[in-house]
N, C-alpha and C positions, 0 to 999 in steps of 0.2 A: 278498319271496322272497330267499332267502341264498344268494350266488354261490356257482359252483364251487368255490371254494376261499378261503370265507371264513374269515378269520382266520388264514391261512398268512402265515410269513414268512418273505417274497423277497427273494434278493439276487441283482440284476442287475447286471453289470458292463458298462461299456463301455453305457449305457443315457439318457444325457444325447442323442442324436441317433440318428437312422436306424432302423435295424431295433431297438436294443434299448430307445430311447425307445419304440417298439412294443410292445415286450414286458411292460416296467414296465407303460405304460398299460391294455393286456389285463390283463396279474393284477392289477393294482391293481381296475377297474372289477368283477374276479367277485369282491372282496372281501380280496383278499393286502393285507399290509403289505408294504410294498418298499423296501429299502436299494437305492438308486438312486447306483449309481456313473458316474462317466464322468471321465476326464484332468483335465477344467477342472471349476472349481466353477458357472463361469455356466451353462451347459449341465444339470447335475447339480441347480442349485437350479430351475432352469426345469420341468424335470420334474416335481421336488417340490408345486412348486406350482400345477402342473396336477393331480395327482392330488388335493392339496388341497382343489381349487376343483369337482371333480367328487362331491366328499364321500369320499374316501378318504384311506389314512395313510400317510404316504411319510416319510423322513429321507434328506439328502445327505451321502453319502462320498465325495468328490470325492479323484482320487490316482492316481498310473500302476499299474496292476497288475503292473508290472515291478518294483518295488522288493521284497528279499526278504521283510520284515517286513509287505508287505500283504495276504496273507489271513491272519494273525494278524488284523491290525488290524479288516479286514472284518468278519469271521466273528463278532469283539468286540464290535464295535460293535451287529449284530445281537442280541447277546443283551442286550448294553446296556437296549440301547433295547425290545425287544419281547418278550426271555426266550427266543428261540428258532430255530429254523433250520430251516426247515419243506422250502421251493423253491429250486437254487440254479443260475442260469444264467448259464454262462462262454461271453460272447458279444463282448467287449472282441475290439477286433483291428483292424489295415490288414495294406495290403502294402507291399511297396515290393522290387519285381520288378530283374533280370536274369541274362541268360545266367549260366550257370556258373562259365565262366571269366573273368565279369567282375567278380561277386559275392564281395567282401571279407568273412570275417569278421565286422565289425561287422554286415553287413548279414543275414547266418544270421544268428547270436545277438539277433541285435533283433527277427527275429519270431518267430523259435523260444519264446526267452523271454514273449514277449507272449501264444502261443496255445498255447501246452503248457507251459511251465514254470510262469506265471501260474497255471493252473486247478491244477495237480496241487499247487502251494502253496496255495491258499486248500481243498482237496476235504481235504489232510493234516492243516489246521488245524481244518475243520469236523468231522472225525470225531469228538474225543473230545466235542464235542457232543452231536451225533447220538447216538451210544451211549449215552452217560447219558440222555439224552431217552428213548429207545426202550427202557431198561434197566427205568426207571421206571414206564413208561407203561404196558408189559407186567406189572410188580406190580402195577398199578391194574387189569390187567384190560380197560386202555382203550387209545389209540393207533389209529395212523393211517397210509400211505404214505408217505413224506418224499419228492421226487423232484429230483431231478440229468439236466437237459439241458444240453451239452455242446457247441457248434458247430463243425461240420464245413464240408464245399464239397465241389463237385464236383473243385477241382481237387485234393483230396487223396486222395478215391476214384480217380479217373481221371489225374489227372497235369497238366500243363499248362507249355507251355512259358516259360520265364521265371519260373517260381515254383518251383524247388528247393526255396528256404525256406520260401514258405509251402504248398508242396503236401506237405511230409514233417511240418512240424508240424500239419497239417490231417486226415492219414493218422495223425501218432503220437496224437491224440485220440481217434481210435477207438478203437485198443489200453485205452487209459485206460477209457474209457467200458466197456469189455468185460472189464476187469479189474474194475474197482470193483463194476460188477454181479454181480459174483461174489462179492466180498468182502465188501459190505453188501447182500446179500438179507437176511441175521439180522437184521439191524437193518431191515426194512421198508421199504427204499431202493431204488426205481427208477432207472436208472441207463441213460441214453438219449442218443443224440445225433440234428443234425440236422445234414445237407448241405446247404447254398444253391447254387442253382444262381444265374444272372443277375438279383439283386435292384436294384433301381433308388433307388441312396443318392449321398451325395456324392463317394463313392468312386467308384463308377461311374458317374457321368451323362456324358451324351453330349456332348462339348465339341472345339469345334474350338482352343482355347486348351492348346497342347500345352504351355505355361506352368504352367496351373493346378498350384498346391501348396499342402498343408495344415502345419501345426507340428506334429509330435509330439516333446516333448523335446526340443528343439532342432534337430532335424535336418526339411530341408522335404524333404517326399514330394511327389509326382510324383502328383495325381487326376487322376479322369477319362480315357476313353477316347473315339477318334476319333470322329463322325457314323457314318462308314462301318462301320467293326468293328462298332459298336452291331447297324448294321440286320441284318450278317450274322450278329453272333451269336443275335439275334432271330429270323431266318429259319430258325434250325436247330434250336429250341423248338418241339417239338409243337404246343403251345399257339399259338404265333407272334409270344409278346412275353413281356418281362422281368416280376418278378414287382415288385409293392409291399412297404413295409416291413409295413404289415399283414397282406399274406397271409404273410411270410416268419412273423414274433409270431405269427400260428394254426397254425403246423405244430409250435410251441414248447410251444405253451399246449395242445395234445394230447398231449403228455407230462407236463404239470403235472395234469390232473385224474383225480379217482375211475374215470374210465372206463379209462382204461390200466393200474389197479395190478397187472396181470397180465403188462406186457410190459415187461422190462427187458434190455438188453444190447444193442439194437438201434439200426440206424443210419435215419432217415426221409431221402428226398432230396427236397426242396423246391424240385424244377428245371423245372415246367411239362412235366414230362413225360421231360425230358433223362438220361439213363442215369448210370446212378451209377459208369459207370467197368469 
């Protein structure tokens, strides 16, 4: 039996660990090809060769999505490789939080560009794709959905204190998402995003080591959050607890198949129940 979306080709960014090593793995197993990004290339071929070894077709683009030339390069390499651009999920991201007026410049424009500049360059580079794909396929008579999920948060629907930058670039993704959706319905593109509420990754694990810090491009970020905040923010979850990276990848993967081609422009909140603000 042929997955949901066999023979699509995915490109997941930010997809070597956490939630979008998730995501790759779900469309890979219902049958996608997937251009598997993430920062580092260890991480990025690790994926690969999971989906590999599962019987699936994966290739590694390993690369900061901040650089301006990279969804050129992406979106390339995808047709390179596969001839096409079918799925395309902008889920690459950290934080790296403070107050207002403590928060430098460097530090807006480093995640601003990571989760809205990023996407809206590789979505610029993937259209004359698409078009011609969809231009064709409609000659033919034949053709299919393309679809574009787009990751959000609750703290960009609802706000959160300490994250200016990443709550306004998290909110300008919506606009994006509701714009595109409007502008690539002709071309048979869904155009969707998703809000995470408390998903439970390396970023957020529960750590009494107020030390813990990751590399991104040189500059070390600040993971992980206290024991305690954990358990409150937990307690305040309908549900009563944080979400996995897999159910975070199935709230993804309900915008990638046949059953949604009817719903586009819309935001899903993926927060255990938690208010989108």
């Amino acid at each position: 039996m042929q997955g949901k979306v066999q023979g699509r080709v995915a490109l997941v960014t930010g997809a070597g660990r956490g939630i979008g090593r998730s995501i790759a793995l779900k469309l890979a197993s219902e049958g996608a090809h997937v251009v598997v990004n993430d920062l580092d290339a260890g991480p990025s071929e690790a994926v690969v060769a999971e989906i590999k070894a599962m019987g699936g077709e994966a290739v590694s683009f390993p690369g900061s999505v901040t650089v301006p030339e990279f969804g050129e390069m992406f979106v390339q390499k995808a047709m390179d490789t596969y001839k096409s651009v079918d799925i395309i999920v902008n889920n690459a991201g950290y934080t790296w939080d403070n107050v207002i007026q403590k928060m430098e410049d460097e530090q807006w424009y480093a995640i601003i560009d990571c989760h809205l500049t990023a996407p809206f360059r590789i979505l610029r580079a993937a259209q004359p794709r698409i078009r011609d794909l969809a231009r064709a396929e409609a000659a033919a008579g034949a053709g299919f959905n393309r679809k574009v999920v787009n990751i959000s948060s609750v703290s960009g629907t609802g706000g959160n204190a300490g994250q200016a930058n990443y709550s306004a670039a998290k909110m300008g993704i919506v606009g994006l998402t509701k714009t595109l959706a409007k502008e690539w319905g002709r071309y048979r593109v869904n155009v969707n995003a998703v809000a995470f509420g408390f998903i439970k990754t390396r970023l957020t694990e529960a750590t009494a080591d107020s030390g813990a810090r990751i590399d991104i491009e040189g500059r070390q970020i600040r993971v992980g959050i206290n024991p305690d905040s954990a358990k409150d923010i937990e307690a305040r979850i309908p549900l009563g607890r944080g979400g996995t990276p897999d159910e975070a990848a199935g709230s993804v993967y309900l915008f990638c198949i046949p059953e949604s081609d009817y719903v586009s422009g819309q935001l899903l909140v993926c927060g255990g129940g938690s208010a989108p603000g």
